[in-house]
Structures are given as structure tokens and as C-alpha cells.
C-alpha positions as a Markdown table, in Angstrom:
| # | Residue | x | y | z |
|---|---|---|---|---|
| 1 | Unk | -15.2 | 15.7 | 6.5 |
| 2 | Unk | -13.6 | 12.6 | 7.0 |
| 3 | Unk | -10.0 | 11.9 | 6.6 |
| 4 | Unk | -8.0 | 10.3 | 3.4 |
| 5 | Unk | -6.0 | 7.6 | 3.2 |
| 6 | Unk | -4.2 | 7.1 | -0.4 |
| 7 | Unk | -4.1 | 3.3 | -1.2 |
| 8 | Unk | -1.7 | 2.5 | -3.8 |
| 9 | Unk | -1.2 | -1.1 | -5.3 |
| 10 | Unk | 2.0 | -1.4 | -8.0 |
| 11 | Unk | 2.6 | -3.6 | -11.1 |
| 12 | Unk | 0.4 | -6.9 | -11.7 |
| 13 | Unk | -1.6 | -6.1 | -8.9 |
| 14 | Unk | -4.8 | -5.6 | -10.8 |
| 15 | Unk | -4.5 | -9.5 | -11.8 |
| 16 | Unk | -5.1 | -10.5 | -7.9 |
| 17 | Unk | -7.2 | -13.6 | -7.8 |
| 18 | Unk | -6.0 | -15.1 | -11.3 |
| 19 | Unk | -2.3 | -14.2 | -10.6 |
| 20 | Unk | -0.3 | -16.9 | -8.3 |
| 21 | Unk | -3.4 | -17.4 | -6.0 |
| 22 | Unk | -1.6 | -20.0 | -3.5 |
| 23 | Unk | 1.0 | -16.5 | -2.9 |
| 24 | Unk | -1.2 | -14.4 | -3.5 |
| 25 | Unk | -5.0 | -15.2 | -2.7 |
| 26 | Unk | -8.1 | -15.5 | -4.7 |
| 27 | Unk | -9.6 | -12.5 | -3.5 |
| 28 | Unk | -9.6 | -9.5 | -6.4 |
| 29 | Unk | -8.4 | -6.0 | -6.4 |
| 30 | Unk | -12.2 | -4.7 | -6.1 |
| 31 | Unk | -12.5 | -7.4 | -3.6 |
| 32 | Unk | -9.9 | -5.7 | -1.8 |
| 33 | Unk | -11.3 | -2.1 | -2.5 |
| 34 | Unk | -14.5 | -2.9 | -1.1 |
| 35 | Unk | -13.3 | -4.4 | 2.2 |
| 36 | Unk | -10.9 | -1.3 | 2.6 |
| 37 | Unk | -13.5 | 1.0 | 2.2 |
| 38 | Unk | -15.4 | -0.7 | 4.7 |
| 39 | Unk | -12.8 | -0.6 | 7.2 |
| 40 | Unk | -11.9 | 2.8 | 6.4 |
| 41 | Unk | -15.5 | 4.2 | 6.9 |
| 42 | Unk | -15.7 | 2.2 | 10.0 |
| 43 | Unk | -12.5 | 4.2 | 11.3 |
| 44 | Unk | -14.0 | 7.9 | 10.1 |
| 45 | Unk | -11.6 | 7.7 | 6.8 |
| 46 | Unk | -12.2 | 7.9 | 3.0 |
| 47 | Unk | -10.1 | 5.8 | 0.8 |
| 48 | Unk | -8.3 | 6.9 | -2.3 |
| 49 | Unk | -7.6 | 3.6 | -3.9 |
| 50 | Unk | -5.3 | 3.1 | -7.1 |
| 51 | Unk | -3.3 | 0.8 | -9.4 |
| 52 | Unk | -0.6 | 1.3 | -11.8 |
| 53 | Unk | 1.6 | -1.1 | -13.9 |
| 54 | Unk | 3.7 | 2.9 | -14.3 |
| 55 | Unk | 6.3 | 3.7 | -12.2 |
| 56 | Unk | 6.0 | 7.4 | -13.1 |
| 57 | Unk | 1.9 | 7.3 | -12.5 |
| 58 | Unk | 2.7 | 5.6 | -9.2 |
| 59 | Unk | 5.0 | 8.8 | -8.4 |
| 60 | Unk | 2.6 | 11.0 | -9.8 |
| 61 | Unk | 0.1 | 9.7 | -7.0 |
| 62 | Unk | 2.2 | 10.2 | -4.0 |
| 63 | Unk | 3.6 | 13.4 | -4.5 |
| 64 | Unk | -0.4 | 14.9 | -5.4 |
| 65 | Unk | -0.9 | 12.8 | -2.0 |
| 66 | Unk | 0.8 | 15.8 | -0.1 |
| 67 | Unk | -2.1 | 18.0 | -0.6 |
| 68 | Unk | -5.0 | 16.3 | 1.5 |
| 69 | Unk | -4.0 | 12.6 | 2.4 |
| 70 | Unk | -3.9 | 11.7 | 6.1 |
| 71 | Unk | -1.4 | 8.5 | 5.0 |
| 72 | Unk | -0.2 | 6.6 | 2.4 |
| 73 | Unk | -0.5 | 2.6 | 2.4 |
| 74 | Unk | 1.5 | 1.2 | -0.8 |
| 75 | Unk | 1.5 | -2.2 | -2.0 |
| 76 | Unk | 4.2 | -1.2 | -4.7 |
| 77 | Unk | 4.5 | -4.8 | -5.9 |
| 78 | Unk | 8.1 | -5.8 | -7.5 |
| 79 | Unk | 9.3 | -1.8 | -7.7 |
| 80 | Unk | 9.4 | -2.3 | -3.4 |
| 81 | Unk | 12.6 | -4.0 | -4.7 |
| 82 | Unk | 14.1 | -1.6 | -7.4 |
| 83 | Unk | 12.1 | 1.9 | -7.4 |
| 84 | Unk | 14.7 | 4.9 | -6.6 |
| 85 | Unk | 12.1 | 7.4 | -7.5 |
| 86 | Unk | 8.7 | 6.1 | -5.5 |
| 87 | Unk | 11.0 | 6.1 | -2.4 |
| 88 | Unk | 12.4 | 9.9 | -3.2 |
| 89 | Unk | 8.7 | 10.2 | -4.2 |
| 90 | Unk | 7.9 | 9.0 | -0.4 |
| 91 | Unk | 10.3 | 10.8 | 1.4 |
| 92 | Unk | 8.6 | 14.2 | 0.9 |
| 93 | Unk | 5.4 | 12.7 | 2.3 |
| 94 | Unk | 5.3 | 14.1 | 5.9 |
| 95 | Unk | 2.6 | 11.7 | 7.2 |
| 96 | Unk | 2.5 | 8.0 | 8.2 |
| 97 | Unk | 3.8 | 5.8 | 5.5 |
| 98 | Unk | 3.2 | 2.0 | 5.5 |
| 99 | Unk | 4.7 | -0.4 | 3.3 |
| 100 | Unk | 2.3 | -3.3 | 2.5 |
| 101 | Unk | 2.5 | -6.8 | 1.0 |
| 102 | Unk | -0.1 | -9.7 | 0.6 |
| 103 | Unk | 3.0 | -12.6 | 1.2 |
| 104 | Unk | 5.9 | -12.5 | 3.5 |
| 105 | Unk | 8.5 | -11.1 | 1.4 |
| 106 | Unk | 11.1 | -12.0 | 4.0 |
| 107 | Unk | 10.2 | -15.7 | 3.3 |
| 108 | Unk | 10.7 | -15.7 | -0.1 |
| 109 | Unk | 13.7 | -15.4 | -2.9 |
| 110 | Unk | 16.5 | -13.5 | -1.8 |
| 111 | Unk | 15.5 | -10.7 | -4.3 |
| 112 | Unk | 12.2 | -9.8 | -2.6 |
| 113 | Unk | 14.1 | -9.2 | 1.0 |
| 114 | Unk | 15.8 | -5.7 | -0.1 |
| 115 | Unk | 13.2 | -2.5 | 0.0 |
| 116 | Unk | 13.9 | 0.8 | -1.2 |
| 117 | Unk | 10.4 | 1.6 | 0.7 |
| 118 | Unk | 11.5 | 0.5 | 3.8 |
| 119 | Unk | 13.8 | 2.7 | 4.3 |
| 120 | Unk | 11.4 | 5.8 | 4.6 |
| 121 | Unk | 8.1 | 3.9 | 5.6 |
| 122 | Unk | 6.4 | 4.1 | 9.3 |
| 123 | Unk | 5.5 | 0.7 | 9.4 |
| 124 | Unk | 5.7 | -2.8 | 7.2 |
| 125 | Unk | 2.6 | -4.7 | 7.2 |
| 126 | Unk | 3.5 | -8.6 | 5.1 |
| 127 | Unk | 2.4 | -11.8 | 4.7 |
| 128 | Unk | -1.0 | -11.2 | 5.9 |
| 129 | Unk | -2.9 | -11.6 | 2.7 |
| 130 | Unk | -5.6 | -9.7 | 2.0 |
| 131 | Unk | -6.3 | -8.9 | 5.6 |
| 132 | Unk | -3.1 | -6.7 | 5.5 |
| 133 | Unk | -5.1 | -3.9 | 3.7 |
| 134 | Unk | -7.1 | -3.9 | 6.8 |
| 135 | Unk | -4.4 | -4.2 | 9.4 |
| 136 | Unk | -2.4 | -1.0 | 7.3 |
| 137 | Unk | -5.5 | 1.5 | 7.9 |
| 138 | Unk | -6.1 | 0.4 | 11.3 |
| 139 | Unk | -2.3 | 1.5 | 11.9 |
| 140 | Unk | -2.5 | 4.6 | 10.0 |
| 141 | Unk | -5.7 | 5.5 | 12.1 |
| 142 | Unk | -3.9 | 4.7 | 14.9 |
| 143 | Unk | -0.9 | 7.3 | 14.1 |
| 144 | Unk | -2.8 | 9.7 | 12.7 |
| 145 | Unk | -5.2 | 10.0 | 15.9 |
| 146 | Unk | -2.8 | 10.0 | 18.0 |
């Protein structure tokens, strides 16, 4: 059985492709999806792949993580920048955590710069676009099979 990896994409992310698309690309969420899944099967790992405009459902999703995913990857959108609870949430995951964004948040407003994920995340994968969905489980294949 192959491993899982929980992919979890925050608030406005399901509007990728019509949302900002010189930030934020033209590819879509399932566009994503598809590609990750690709990658993922090309690695020996399953994908888990979800979106939530909810806080709480985003929380929900890592802590049921615990039970059976390899790693989480988390695109948590603007709640990177303000979400107490999905970093508690996070810090009782004990596998590789990587914090993910499509633009390079340290290039942008002053806001975007502070992460509460950060602070308990493996790695930080930004500014890649799209691509950095790819690059996050080729780093959490590399932990975990090491």
C-alpha cells in the first residue's frame, strides 16, 4: 500500500485560475490535483487532496491526518498569516510538515511575511507557482524515505 500525503489548500484557493492570475497562475485547483497526483504516484504515494474556505474544517483535516498520513503539504492561504489554531493543529503532527505557497510571500506586502506555520513546519516551499505542489512532495518523499 502506498503511502499518503494530506494536501491541504486554504481560503480562495478553489478560485485558482480566475483569482489574481498574474500572482497566482492560470492553472486551476484540479489542474493542480491532477499534476500532484501524478507526481505523487510517480514517487509510490497517494494524495489526500482538500480545500476549505473553514478554518475549523482545515483543523479538522490535520488533526484526522495523524492516523495514516506520511506528511502534510498546506497551502493555508491568508490564515498562514493569522491561524493560532491550524498551527496548534500542526504541532501535534509528528511527520514532515511543509508550508507551501504559489507566490513569494517574502516579496510581497508586509502582512504576508509573518507565518504562524512557519514556526512548526519542516520546510517552506514559495513563489514557485504551481510547480511548488510538485517540488513539496518531492521533499516529503525525500524525508519520509530517508
Amino acid at each position: 500500500m502506498a503511502k499518503k500525503i494530506l494536501i491541504l489548500n486554504g481560503p480562495n484557493l478553489n478560485l485558482l485560475g480566475i483569482r489574481e492570475p498574474a500572482i497566482y497562475g492560470t492553472q486551476t485547483l484540479k489542474d493542480i490535483e491532477g499534476n500532484c497526483k501524478t507526481k505523487a504516484a510517480e514517487l509510490g504515494f497517494e494524495i489526500v487532496f482538500k480545500q476549505s474556505n473553514s478554518e475549523g474544517a482545515l483543523v479538522d483535516a490535520i488533526q484526522e491526518a495523524s492516523a495514516d498520513m506520511a506528511g502534510i503539504i498546506i497551502n493555508a492561504g491568508a490564515y498562514t498569516h493569522t491561524s493560532i489554531a491550524i498551527h496548534d493543529a500542526l504541532r501535534s503532527f509528528k511527520a514532515p510538515i511543509i508550508e507551501l505557497h504559489l507566490s513569494n510571500i517574502h516579496g510581497r506586502e508586509d502582512f504576508r511575511k509573518k507565518s504562524y506555520i512557519a514556526l512548526v513546519a519542516t520546510g517552506i516551499i514559495c513563489g514557485f507557482g504551481a510547480k511548488g505542489y510538485e517540488y513539496s512532495i518531492e521533499a516529503i518523499a525525500d524525508l519520509v524515505n530517508k
